[in-house]
Backbone of each chain as ProteinMPNN parsed JSONL, in Angstrom:
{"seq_chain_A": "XXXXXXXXXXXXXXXXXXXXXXXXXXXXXXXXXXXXXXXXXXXXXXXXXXXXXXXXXX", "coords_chain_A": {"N_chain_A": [[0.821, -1.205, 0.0], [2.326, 1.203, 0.601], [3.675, 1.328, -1.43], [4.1, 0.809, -4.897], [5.367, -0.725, -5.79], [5.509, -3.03, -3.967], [4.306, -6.014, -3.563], [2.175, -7.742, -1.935], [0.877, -11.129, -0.768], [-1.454, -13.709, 0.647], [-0.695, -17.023, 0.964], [-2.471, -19.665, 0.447], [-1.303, -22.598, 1.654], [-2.082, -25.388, 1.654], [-3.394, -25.391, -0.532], [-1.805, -24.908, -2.495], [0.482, -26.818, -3.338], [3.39, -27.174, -4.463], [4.272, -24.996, -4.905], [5.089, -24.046, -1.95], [6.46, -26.288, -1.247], [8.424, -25.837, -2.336], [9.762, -23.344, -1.748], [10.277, -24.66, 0.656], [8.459, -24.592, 2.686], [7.037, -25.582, 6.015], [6.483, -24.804, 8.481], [4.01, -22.879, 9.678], [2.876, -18.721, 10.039], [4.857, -18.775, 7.05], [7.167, -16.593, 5.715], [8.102, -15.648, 2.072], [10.333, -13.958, 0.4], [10.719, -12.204, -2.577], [10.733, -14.476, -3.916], [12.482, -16.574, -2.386], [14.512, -15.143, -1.957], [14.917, -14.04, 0.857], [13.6, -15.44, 3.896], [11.618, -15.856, 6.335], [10.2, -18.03, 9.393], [7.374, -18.065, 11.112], [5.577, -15.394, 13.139], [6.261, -12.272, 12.543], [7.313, -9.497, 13.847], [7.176, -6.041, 12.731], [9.463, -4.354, 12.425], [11.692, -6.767, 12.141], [10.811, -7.433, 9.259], [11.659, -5.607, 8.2], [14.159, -5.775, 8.273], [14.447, -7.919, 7.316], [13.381, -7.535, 4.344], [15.135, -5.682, 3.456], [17.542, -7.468, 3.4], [16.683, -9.531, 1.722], [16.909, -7.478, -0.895], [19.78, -6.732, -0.764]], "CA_chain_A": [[0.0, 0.0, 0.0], [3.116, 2.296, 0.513], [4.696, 1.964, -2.702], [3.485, 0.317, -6.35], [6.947, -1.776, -6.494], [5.637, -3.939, -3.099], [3.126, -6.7, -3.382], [2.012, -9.046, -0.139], [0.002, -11.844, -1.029], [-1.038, -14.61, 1.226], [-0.845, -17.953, 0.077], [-2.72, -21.225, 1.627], [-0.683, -23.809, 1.27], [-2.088, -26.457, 1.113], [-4.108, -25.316, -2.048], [-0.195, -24.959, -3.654], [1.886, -27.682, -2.555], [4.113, -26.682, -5.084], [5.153, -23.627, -4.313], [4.878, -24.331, -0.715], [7.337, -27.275, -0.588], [10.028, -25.162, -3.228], [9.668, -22.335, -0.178], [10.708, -25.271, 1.56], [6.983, -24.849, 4.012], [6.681, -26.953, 6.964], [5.314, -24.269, 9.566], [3.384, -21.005, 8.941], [3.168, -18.334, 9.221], [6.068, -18.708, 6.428], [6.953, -16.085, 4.297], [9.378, -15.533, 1.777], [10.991, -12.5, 0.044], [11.159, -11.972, -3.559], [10.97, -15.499, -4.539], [13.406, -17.126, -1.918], [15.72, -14.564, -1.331], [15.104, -14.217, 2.527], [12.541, -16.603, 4.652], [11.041, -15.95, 8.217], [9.3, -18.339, 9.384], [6.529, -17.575, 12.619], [5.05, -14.194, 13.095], [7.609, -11.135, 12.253], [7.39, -7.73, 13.766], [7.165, -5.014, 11.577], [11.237, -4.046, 12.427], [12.309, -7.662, 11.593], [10.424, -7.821, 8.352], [12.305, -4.522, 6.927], [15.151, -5.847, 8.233], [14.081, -9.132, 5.835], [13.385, -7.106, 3.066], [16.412, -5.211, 3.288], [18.694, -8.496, 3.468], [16.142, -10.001, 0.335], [17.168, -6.966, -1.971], [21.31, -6.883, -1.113]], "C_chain_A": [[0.858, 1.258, 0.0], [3.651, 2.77, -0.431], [4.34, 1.024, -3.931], [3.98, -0.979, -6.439], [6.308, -3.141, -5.46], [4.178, -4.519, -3.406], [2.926, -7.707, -2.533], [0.885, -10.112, -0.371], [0.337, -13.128, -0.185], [-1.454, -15.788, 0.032], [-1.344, -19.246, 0.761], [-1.941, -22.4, 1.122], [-0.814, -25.044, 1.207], [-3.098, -26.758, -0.265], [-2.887, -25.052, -3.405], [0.998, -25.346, -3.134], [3.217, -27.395, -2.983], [4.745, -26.22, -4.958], [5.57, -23.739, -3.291], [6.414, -24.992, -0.767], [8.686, -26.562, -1.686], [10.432, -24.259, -2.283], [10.797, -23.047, 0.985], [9.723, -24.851, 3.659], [6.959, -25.018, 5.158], [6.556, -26.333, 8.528], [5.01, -22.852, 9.3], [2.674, -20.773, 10.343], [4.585, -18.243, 8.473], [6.317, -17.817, 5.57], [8.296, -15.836, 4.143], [8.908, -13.879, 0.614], [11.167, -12.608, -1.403], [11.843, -13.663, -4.105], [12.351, -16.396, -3.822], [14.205, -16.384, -1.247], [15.712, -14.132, 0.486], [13.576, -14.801, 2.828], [12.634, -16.114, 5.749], [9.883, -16.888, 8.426], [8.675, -17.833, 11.076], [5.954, -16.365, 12.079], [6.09, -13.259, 13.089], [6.976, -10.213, 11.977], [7.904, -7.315, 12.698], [9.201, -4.523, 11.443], [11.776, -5.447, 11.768], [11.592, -7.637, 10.297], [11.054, -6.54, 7.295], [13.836, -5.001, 6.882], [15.519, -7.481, 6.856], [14.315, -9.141, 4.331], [14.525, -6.375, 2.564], [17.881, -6.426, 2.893], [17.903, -9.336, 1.843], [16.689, -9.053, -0.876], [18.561, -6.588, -2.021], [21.411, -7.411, -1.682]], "O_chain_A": [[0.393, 2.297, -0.468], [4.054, 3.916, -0.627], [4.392, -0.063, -3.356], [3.461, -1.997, -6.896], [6.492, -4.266, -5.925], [3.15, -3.847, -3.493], [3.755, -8.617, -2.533], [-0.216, -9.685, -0.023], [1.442, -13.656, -0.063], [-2.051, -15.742, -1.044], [-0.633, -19.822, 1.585], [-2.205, -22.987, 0.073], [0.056, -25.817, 0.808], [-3.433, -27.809, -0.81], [-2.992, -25.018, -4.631], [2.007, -24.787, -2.705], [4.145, -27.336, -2.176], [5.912, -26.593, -4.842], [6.785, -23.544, -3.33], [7.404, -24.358, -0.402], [9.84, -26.983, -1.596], [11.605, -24.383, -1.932], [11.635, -22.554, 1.74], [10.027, -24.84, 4.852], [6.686, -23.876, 5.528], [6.53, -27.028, 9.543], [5.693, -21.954, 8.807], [2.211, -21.505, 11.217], [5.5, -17.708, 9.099], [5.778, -18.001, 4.479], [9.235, -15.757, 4.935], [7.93, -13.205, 0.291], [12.106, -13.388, -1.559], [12.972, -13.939, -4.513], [13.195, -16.861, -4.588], [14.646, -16.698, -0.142], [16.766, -13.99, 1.106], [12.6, -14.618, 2.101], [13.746, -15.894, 6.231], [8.8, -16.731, 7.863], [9.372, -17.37, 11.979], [5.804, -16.182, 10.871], [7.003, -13.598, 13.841], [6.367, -9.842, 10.974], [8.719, -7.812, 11.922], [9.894, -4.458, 10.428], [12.381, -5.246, 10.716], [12.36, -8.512, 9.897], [10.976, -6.487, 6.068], [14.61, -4.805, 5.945], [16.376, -7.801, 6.032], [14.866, -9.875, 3.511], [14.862, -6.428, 1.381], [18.91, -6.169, 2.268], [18.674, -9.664, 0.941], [16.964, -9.668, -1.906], [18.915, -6.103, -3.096], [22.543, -7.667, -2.093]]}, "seq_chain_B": "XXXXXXXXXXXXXXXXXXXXXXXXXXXXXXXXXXXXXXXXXXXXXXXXXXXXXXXXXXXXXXXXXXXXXXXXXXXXXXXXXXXXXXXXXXXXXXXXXXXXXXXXXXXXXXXXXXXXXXXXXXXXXXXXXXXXXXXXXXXXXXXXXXX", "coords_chain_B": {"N_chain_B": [[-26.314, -22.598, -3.82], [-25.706, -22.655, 0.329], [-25.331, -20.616, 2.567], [-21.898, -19.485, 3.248], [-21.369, -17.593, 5.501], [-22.513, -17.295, 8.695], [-25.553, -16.159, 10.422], [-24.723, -14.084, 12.863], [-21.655, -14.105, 12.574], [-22.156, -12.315, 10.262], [-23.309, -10.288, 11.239], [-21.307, -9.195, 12.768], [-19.001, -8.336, 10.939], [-20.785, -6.595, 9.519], [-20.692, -4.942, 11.372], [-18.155, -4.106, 11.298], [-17.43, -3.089, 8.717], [-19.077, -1.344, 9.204], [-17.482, 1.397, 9.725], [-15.762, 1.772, 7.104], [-14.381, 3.697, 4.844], [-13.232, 4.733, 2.138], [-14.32, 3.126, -1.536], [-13.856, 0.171, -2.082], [-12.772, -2.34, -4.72], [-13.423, -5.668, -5.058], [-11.677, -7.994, -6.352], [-11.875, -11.057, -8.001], [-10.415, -13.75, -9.428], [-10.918, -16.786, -10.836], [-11.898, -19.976, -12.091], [-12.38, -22.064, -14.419], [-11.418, -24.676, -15.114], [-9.634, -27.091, -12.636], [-10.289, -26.453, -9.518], [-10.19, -26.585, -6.084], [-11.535, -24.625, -4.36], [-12.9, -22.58, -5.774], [-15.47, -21.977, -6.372], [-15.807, -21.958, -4.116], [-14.494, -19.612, -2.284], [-15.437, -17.201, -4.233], [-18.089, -17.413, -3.688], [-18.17, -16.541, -0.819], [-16.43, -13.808, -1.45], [-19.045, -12.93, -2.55], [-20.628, -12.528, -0.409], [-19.508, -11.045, 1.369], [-19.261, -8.668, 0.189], [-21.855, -8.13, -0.222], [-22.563, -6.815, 2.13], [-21.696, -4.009, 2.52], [-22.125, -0.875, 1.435], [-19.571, 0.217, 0.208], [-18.405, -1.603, -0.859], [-17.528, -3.49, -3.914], [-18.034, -6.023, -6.181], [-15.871, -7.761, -8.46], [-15.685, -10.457, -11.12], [-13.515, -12.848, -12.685], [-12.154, -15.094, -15.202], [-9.758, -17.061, -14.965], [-8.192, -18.259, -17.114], [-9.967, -17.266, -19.204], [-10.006, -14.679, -19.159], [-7.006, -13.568, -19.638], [-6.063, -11.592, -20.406], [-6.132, -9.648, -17.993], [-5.259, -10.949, -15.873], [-2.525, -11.177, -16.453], [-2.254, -8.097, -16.348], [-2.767, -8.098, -13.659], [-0.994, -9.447, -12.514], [-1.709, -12.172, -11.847], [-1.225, -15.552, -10.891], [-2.366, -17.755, -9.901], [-5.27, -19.854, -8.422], [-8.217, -20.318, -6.574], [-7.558, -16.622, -6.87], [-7.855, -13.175, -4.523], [-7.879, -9.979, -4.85], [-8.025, -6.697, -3.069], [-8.322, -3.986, -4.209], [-8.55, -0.406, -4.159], [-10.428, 1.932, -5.083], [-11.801, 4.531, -7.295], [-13.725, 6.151, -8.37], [-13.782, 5.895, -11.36], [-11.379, 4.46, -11.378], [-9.353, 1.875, -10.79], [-7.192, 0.816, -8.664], [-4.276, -1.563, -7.733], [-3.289, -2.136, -5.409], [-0.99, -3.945, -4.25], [-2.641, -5.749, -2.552], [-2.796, -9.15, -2.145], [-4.69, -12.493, -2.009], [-3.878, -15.458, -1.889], [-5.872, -18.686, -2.441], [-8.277, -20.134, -0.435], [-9.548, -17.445, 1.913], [-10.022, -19.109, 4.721], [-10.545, -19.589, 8.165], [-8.396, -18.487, 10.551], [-7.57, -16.726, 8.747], [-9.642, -15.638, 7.433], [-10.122, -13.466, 9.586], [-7.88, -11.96, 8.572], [-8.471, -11.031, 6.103], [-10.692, -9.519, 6.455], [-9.571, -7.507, 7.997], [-7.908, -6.546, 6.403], [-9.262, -5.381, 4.681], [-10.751, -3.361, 5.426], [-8.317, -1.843, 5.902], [-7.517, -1.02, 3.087], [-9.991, 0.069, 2.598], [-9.6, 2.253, 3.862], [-7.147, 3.744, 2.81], [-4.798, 2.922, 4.653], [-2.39, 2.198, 6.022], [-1.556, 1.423, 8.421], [0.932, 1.099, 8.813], [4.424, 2.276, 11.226], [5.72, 5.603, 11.201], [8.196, 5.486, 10.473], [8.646, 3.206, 9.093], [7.34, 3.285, 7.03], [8.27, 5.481, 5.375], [10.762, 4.168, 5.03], [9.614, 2.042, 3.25], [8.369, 3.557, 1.326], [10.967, 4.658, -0.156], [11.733, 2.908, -1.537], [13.424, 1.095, -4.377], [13.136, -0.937, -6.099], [11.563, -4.419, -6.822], [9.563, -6.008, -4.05], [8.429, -9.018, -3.485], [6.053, -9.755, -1.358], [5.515, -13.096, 0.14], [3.202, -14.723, 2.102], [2.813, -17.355, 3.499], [0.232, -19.5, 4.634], [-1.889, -21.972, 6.424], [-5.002, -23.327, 6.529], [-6.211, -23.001, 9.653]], "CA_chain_B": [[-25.026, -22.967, -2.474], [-25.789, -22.592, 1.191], [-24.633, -19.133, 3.031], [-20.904, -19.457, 4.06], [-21.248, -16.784, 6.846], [-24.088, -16.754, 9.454], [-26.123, -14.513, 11.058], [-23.668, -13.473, 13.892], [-20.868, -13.564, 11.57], [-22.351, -11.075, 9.282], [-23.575, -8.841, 12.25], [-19.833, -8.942, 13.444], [-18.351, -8.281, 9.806], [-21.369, -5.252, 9.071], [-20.062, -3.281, 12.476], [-16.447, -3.595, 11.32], [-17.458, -2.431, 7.836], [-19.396, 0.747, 9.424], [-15.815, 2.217, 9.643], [-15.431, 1.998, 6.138], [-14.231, 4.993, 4.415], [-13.909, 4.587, 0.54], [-14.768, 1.941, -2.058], [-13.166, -0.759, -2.511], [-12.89, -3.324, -5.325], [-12.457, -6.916, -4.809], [-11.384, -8.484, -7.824], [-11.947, -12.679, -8.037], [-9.969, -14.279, -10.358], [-11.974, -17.89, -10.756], [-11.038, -21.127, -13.811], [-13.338, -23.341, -14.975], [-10.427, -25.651, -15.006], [-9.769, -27.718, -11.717], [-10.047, -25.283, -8.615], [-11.592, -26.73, -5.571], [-12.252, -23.731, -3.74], [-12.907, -21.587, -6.422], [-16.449, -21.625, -5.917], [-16.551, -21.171, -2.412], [-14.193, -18.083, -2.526], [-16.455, -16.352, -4.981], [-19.279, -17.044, -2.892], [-17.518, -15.688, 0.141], [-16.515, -12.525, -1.946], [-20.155, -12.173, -3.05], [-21.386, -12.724, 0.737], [-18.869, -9.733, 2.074], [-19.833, -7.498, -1.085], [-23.111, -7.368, -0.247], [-22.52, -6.47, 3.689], [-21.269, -2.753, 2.547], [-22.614, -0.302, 0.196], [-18.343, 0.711, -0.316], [-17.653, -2.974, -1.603], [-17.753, -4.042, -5.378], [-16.798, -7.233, -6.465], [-15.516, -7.951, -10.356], [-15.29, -11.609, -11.512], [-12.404, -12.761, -14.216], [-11.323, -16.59, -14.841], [-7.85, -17.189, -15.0], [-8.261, -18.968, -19.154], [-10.559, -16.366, -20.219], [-9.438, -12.733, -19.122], [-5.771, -13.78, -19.492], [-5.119, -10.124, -20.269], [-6.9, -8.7, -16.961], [-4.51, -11.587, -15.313], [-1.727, -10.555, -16.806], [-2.417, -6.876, -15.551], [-2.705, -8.042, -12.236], [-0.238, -10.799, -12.303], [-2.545, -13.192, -10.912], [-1.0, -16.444, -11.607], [-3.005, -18.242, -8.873], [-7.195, -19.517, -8.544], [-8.455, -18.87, -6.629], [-7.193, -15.375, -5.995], [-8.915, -12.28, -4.187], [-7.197, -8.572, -4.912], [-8.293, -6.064, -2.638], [-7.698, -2.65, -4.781], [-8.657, 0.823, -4.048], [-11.52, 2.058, -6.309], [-11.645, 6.312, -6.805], [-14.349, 6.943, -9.323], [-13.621, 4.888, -12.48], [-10.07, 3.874, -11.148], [-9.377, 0.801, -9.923], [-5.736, 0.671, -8.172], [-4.065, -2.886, -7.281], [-2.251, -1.698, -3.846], [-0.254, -5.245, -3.595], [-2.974, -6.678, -1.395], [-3.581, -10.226, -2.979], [-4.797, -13.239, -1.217], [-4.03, -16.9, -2.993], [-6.924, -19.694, -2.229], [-9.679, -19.567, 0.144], [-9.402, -16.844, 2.934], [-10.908, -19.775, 6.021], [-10.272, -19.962, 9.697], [-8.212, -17.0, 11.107], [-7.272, -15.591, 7.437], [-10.563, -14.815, 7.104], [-9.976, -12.073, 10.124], [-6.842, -10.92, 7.741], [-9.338, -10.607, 5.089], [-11.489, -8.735, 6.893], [-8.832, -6.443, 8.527], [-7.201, -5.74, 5.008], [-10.292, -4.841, 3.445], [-10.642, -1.779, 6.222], [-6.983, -0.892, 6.098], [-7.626, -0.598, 1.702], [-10.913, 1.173, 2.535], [-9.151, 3.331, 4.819], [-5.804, 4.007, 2.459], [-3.904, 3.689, 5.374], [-1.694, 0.764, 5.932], [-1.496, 1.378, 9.495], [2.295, 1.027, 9.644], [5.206, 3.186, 11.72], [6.224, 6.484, 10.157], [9.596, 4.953, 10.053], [8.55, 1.811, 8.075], [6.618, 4.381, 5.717], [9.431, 6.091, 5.14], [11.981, 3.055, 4.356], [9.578, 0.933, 2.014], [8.442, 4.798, 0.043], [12.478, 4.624, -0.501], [12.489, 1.56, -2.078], [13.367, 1.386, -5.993], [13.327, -2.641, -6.588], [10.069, -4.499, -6.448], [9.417, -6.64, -3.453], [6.826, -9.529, -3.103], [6.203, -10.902, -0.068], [4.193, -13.97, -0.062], [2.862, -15.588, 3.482], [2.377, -19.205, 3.39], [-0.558, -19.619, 6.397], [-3.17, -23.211, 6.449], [-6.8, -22.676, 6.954], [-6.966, -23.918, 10.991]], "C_chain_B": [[-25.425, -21.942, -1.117], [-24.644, -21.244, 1.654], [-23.074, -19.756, 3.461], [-20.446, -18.692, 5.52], [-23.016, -16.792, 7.429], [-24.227, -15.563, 9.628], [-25.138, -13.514, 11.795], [-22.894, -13.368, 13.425], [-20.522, -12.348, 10.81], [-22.909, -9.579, 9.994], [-21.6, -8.255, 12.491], [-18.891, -8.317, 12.245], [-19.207, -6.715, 9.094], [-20.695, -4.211, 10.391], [-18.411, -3.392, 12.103], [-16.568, -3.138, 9.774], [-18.221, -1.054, 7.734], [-18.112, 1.915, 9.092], [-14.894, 2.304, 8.113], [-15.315, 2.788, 5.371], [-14.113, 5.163, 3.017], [-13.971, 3.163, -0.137], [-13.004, 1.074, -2.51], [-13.394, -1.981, -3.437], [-12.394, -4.168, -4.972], [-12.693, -7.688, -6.111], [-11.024, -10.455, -7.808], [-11.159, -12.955, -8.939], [-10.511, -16.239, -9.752], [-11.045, -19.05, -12.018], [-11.967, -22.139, -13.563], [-12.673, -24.712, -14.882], [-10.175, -26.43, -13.231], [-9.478, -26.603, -10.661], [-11.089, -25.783, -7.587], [-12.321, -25.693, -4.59], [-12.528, -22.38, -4.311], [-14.489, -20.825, -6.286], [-16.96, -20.785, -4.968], [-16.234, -19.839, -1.73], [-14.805, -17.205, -3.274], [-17.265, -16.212, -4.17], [-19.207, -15.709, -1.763], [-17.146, -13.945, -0.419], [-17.506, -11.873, -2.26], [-20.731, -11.8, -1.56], [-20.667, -11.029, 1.211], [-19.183, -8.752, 1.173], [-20.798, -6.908, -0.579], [-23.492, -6.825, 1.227], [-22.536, -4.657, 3.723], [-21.242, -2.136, 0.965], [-20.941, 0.21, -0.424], [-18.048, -0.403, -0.974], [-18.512, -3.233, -2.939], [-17.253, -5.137, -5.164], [-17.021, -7.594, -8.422], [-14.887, -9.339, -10.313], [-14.601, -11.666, -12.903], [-12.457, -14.409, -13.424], [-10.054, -16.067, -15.89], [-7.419, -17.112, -16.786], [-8.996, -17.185, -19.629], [-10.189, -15.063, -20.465], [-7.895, -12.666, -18.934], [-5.154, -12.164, -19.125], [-5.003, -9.189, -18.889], [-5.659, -9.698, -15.576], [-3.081, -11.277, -14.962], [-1.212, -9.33, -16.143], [-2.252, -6.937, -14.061], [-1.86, -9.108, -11.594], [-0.74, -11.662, -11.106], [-1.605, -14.786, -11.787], [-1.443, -17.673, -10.934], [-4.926, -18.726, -8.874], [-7.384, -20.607, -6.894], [-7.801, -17.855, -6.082], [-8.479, -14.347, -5.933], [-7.925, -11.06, -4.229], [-8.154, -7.837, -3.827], [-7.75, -4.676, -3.405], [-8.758, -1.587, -3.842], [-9.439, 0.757, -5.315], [-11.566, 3.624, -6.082], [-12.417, 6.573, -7.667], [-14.619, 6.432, -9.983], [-12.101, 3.844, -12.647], [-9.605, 3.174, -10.086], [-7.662, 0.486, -9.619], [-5.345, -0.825, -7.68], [-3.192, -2.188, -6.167], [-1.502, -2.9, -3.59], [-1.365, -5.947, -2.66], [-3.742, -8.171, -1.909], [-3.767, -11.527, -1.864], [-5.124, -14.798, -2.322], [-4.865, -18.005, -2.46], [-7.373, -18.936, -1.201], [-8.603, -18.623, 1.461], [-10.062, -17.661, 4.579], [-10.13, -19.286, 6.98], [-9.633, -18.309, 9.845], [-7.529, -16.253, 9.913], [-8.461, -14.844, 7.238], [-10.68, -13.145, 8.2], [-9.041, -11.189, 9.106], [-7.689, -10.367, 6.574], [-10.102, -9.347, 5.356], [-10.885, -7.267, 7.432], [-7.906, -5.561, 7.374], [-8.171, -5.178, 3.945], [-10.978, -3.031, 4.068], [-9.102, -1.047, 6.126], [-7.25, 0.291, 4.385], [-8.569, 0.315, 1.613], [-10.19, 2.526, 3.301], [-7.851, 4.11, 4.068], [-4.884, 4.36, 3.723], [-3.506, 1.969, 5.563], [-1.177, 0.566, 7.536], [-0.065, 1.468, 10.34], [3.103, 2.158, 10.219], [5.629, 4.284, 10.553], [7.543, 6.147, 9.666], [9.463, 3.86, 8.334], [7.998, 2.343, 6.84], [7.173, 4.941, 4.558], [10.749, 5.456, 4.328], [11.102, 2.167, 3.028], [8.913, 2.341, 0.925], [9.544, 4.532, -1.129], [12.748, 3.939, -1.504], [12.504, 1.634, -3.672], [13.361, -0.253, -6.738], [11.983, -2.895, -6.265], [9.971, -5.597, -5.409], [7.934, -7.148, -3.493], [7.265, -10.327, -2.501], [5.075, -12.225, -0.256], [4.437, -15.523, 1.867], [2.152, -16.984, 3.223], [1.424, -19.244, 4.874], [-1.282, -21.426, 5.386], [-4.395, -22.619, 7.055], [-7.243, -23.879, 8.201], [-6.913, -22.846, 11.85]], "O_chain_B": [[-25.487, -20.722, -1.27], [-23.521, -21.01, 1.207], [-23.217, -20.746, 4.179], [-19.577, -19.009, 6.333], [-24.108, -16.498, 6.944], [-23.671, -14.499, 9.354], [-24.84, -12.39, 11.391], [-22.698, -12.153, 13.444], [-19.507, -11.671, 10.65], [-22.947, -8.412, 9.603], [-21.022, -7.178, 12.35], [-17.906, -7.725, 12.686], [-18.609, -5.899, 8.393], [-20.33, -3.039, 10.298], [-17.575, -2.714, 12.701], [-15.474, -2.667, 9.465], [-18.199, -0.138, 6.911], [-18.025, 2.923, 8.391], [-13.75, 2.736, 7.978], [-16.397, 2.883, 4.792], [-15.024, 5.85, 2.556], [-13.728, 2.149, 0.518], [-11.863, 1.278, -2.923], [-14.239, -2.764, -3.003], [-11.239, -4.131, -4.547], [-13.752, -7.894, -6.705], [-9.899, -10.905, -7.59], [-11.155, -11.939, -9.633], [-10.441, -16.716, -8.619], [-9.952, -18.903, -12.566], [-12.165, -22.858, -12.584], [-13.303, -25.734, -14.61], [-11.04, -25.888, -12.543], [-8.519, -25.856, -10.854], [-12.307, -25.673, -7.73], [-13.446, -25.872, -4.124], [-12.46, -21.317, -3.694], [-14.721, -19.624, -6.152], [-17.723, -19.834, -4.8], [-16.953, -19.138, -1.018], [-14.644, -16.081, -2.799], [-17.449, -15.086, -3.707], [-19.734, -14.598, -1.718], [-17.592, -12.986, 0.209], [-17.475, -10.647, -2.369], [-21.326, -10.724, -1.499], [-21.372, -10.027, 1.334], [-19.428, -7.705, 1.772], [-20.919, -5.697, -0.396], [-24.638, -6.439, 1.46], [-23.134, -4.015, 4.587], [-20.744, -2.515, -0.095], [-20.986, 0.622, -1.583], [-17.251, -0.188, -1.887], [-19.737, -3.208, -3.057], [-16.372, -5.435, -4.358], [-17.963, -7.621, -9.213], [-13.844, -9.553, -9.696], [-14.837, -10.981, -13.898], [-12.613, -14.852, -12.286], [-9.687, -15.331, -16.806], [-6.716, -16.34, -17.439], [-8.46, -16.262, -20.242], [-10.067, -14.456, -21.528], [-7.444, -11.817, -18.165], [-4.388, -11.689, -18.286], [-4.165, -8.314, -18.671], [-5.325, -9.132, -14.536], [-2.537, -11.146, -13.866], [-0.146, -9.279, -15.53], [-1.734, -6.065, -13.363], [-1.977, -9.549, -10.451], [-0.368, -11.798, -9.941], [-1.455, -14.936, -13.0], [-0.931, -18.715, -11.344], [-5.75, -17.924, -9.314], [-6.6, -21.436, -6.432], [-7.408, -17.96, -4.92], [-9.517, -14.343, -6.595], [-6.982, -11.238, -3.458], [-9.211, -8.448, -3.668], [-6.611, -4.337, -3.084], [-9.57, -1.984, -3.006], [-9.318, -0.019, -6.263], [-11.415, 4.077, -4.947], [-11.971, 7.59, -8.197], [-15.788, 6.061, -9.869], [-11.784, 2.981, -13.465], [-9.446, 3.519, -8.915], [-7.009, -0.102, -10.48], [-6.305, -1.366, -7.13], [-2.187, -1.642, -6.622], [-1.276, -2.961, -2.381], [-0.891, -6.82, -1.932], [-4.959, -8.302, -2.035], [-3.005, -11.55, -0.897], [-6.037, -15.103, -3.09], [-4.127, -18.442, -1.577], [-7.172, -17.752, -0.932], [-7.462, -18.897, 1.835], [-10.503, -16.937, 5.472], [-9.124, -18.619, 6.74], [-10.148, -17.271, 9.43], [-6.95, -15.192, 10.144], [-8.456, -13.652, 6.934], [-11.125, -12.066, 7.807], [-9.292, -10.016, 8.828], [-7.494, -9.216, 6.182], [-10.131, -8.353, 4.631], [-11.472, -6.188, 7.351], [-7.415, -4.433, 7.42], [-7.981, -4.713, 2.822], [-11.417, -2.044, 3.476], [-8.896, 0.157, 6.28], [-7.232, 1.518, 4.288], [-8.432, 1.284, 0.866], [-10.487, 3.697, 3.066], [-7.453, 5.111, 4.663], [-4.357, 5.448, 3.956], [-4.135, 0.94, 5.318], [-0.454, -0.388, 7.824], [0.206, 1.692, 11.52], [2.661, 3.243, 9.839], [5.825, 4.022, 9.366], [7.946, 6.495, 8.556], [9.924, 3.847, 7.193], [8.215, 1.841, 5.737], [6.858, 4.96, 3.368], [11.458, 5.931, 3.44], [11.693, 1.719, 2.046], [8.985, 2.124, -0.285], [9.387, 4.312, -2.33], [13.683, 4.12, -2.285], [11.581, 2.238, -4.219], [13.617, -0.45, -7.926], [11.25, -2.107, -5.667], [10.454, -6.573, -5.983], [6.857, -6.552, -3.519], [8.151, -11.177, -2.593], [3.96, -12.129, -0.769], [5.153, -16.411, 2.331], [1.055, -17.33, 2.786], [1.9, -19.04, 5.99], [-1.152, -21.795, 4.219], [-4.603, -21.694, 7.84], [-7.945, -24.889, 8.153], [-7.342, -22.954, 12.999]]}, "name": "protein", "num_of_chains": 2, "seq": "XXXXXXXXXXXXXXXXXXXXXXXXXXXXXXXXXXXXXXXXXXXXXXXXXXXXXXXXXXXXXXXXXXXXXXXXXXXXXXXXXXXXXXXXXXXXXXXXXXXXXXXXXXXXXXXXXXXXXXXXXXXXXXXXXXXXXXXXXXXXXXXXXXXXXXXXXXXXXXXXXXXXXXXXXXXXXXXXXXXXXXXXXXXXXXXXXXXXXXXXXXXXX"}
């Protein structure tokens, strides 16, 4: 919502095993960054998740 | 097909859409092709539509409106967009949601469909400030289960 470039989409996983198990899945909430490039899995404050996105686009 | 939200449900879902401040489109993307909760997410999008005179909802399948897909790089069914709507202009703000919204997504559903009505994303002026900044495109994508 802040900026055009960022998009947040959840994903249920077990309606895309697929994706899910390339993620490498196996407890949510899991999310990943620009297609792999950084993973948290659990719940992640708003400070750890820039610090995420910051370490996904080095 | 039988209501997906009750009574109490939809009482609890009309007082958190009082606070709704402009329109919002929710945009289905659907496929005739194998999708087993493609249905029941439509439904669900038609059920919350009709709760609040600010909510639209616009149906596309995946095969047919490739181009409208395309546009919204949906590459997912079912998906649910949450855009911003201003008149005749329908904005995609990043807020997409891939298969059904059940169990406690459906609160995220519900809580991202007031943030989009609200254009406010609720976050720190800091965090505002750092993802404005940003010149690369980030997509986050949350893996949750519907329990």
């Amino acid at each position: 919502m802040e900026n055009p470039l960022i998009k947040a989409e959840m994903v249920e996983a077990t309606e895309f095993p697929k994706l899910a198990d390339r993620h490498g899945v196996h407890g949510v909430p899991h999310t990943t960054i620009n297609d792999g490039q950084a993973n948290v899995v659990g719940a992640v404050p708003e400070a750890n998740l820039l610090a995420e996105i910051q370490r996904a686009l080095g | 097909m039988p209501e997906l939200l009750n009574a109490e449900i939809k009482k609890q879902v009309s007082d958190l859409f009082a606070e709704l401040k402009d329109p919002v489109e929710i945009i289905f993307f659907g496929s005739e092709e194998k999708c087993t909760y493609c249905a029941d997410t439509r439904h669900l999008a038609e059920e919350l539509a009709s709760l609040s005179e600010k909510l639209n909802l616009t149906v596309y399948d995946l095969q047919a409106d490739a181009e409208s897909a395309s546009r919204f790089k949906v590459d997912k069914v079912p998906t649910l967009i949450l855009a911003a709507r201003d008149g005749e202009v329908t904005t995609d703000l990043g807020v997409h949601f891939a298969g059904i919204p059940a169990g406690h997504e459906f609160s995220s559903l519900i809580q991202s469909l007031v943030l989009v009505s609200n254009r406010d994303s609720g976050l720190s002026p800091q965090t505002r400030e750092f993802l404005r900044g940003l010149k690369d495109p980030v997509h986050m994508q949350v893996f949750v289960t519907p329990t």
